[in-house]
C-alpha positions, -999 to 999 in steps of 0.1 A, spaced: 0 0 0 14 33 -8 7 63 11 6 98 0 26 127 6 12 155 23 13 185 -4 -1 222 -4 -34 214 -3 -36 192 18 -19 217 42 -41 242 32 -75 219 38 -66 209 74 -55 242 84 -91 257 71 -108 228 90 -92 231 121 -90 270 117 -132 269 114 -133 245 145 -110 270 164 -134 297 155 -160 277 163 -149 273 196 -136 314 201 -170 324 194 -186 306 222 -159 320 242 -164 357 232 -201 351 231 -196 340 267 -176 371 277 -199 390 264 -232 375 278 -215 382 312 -200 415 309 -239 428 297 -251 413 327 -221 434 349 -228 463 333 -262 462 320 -251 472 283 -278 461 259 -264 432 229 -249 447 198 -264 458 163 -234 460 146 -238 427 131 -273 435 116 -257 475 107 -234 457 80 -253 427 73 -281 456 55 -256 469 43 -234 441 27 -258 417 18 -291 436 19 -310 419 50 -331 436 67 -350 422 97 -385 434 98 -390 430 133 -371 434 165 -368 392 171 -355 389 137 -330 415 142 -316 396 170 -320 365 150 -299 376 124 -274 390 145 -268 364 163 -262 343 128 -240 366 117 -222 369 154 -214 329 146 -210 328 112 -186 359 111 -167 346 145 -163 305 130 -149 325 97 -124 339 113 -109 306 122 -101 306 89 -72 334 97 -59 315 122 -52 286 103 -36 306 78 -15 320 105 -5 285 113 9 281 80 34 303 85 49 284 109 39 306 140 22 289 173 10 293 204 12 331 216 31 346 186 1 337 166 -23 346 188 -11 382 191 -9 382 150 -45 366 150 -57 393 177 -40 421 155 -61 409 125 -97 405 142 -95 436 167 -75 458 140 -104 449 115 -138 455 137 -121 488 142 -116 505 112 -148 478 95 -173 492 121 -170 532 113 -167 524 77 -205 508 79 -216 535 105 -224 505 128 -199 521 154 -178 552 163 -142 553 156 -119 547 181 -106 578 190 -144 585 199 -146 559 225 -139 565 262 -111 544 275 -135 512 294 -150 510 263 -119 502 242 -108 478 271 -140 461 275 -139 455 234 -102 447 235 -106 422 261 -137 406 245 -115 401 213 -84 384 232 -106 364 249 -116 348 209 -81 350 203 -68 331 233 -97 307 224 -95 302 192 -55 297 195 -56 273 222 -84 253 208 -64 254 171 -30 245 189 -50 214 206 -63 208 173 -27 208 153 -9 190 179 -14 155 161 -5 169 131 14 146 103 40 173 100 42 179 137 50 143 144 73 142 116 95 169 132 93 156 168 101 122 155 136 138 137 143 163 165 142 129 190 166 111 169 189 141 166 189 142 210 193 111 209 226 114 186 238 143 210 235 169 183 203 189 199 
């Protein structure tokens, strides 16, 4: 029997895969942070989501239950596809909390300048300071997540099993 040998796409597929599973997972996480921090400080849920979704795809709810609906479809479908990022980060070759910080750069850097371009929020600069925390923190919390959960994920990886397997022979030949 002969066995294939990993190539791009194959690469490419499982990153994507685990990358929406990762996502998956960092968007019940932020969704989670999120629930609670409302509940702390009585701030009402979001309508960025529906705000963009008008204007990107032409929805628009016609009541106020289907506005949270499709928020709330967006919230997941938007948060899973990020995933997708972090799988290509992977690719790179960076782990752990190098490519969490990149992956945090790319999801936090984007809802900022995304959100005043579709008038579904102020810019930055016209945000008090607990507000840009208490969104900065929600976003590391996905990061983290989503890292953690895509590291766990990659761990049995063909190629990391590969290395591990030469870098043991190598110690075991005194040259690492």
């Amino acid at each position: 029997m002969r066995m294939r040998k990993d190539n791009l796409l194959d690469s490419l597929g499982d990153a994507i895969g685990k990358g929406l599973l990762a996502g998956l997972a960092g968007t019940a996480a932020i969704t989670l942070s999120q629930m609670i921090e409302m509940k702390i400080t009585k701030r009402k849920a979001s309508e960025a989501p529906v705000k963009v979704a008008e204007q990107v795809i032409n929805v628009k709810p016609v009541t106020e239950g289907s506005k949270q609906k499709v928020s709330q479809r967006i919230h997941w479908a938007y948060g899973t596809s990020w995933g997708i990022t972090r799988g290509l980060i992977a690719l790179t070759g960076l782990r752990g909390l190098p490519a969490i910080a990149a992956h945090f750069a790319a999801i936090w850097g984007t809802a900022i300048f995304m959100l005043p371009a579709y008038k579904a929020g102020p810019k930055i600069t016209e945000e008090d300071t607990k507000t840009i925390a208490i969104d900065a923190m929600h976003h590391a919390v996905y990061a983290v997540a989503t890292g953690l959960t895509f590291d766990s994920l990659d761990r049995g990886s063909k190629q990391k099993r590969k290395l591990d397997k030469l870098i043991n022979k190598l110690s075991l030949k005194g040259i690492v």
